[in-house]
C-alpha positions, 0 to 999 in steps of 0.5 A: 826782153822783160827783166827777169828774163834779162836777170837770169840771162845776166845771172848765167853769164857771171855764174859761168865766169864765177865758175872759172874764177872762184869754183870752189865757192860755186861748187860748195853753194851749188852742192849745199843748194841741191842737198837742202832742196830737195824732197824730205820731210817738206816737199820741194815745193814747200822749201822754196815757197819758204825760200822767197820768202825768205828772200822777199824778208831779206830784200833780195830781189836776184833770190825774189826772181829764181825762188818764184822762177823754182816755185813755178817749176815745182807746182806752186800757184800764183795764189801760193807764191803770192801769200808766202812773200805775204808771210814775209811781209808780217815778219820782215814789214815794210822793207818786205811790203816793198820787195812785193812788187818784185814778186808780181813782175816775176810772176808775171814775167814768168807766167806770160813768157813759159820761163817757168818752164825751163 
């Protein structure tokens, strides 16, 4: 098992017992997500491109793994995820510039396993 596939297998089994133990917080995040992400003005592709990075500037390597997972999911190629954590690296510098590897083992992860098709 690679890393990011251990992160979201990790990651569902805290967001089922956070579900059960704080179901109002999951609830309300997971009701803001689905109403900002989706189809509008900006496609869903273009939100979470914006979202990694986004999460790449923030040094966020769990958002890092589900944004490239989503963009993935929502048409993004390589080359587009690759310059959106790009654009974070000129507005975040060098604690962006070190998140990138993050990105290349999600993509990778991803892309060599069919994860992204989940």
């Amino acid at each position: 098992m690679n890393k990011t596939e251990e992160y979201f297998e990790n990651a569902k089994k805290s967001i089922g017992q956070l579900r059960t133990e704080i179901p109002d917080t999951i609830q309300g995040f997971g009701g803001l997500f689905q109403k900002v992400m989706k189809d509008g003005a900006l496609g869903v592709k273009e939100k979470e491109l914006i979202a990694l990075g986004i999460g790449v500037a923030m040094h966020c390597p769990p958002c890092i793994r589900s944004h490239v997972q989503k963009c993935l999911e929502h048409g993004a190629t390589r080359q587009q995820i690759l310059e959106a954590a790009s654009v974070a690296v000129v507005m975040a510098g060098g604690p962006g510039y070190v998140h990138l590897p993050i990105v290349l083992e999600a993509l990778d992860d991803l892309q060599n396993t069919g994860s992204d098709k989940k």
